[in-house]
C-alpha positions as CSV (number, residue, x, y, z in Angstrom):
1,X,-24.5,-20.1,-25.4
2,X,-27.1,-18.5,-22.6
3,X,-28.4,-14.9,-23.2
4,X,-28.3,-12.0,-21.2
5,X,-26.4,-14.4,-18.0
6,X,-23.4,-12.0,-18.2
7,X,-23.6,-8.7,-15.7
8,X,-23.8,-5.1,-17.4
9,X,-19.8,-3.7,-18.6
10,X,-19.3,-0.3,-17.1
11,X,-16.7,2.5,-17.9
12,X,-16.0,2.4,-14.1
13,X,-14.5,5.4,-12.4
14,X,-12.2,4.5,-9.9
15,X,-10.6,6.7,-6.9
16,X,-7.9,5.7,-5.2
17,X,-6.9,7.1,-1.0
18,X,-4.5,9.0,-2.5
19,X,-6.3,11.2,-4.4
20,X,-5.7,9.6,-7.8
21,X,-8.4,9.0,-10.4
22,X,-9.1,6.6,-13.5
23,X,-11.0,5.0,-15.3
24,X,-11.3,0.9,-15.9
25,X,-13.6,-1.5,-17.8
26,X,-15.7,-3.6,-15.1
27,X,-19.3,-4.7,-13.6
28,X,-19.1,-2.2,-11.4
29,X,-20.3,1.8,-11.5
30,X,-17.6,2.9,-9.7
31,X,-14.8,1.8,-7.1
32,X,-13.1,3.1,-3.9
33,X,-9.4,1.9,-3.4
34,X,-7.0,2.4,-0.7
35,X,-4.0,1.8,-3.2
36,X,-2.9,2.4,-7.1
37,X,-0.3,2.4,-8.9
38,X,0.9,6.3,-8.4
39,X,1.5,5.7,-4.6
40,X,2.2,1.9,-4.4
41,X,5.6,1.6,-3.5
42,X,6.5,-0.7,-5.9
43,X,5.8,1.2,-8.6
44,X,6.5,5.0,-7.0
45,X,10.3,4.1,-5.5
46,X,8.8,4.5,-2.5
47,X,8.8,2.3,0.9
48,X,7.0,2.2,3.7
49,X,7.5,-0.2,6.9
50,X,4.4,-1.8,8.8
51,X,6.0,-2.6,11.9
52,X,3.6,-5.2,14.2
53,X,4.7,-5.1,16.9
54,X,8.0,-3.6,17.2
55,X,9.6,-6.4,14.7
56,X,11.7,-3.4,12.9
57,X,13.0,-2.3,15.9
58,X,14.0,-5.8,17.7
59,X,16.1,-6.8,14.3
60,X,17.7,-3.1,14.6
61,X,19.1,-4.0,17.9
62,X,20.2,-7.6,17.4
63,X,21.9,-6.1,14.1
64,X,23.5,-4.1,16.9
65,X,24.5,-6.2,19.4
66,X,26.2,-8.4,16.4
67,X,28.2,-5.8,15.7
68,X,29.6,-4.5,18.6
């Protein structure tokens, strides 16, 4: 095997858009992330709805209309 081909292994601190901090094994110093595993909402029970375009709100009033 080659010698010294393999990037240097940090301790990197990570900090996440929430406000969260850890730390990880990786090539880099440190990271900036927009999401982790506190305010994901797979993991926190949370959801949130990106609506392009009014899509949420176009199903809403067919559902509506269906119903009537």
């Amino acid at each position: 095997m080659k010698s010294n081909i393999h990037p240097p292994y940090y301790q990197a601190k990570v900090e996440c858009s929430c406000g969260n901090k850890f730390i990880v094994g990786s090539a880099k110093e440190r990271m900036e992330i927009e999401i982790c595993s506190k305010c994901h909402p797979f993991y926190s029970g949370g959801s949130k709805i990106v609506d392009t375009a009014g899509r949420v709100e176009r199903f809403k009033q067919r559902l509506a209309k269906k119903h009537k």
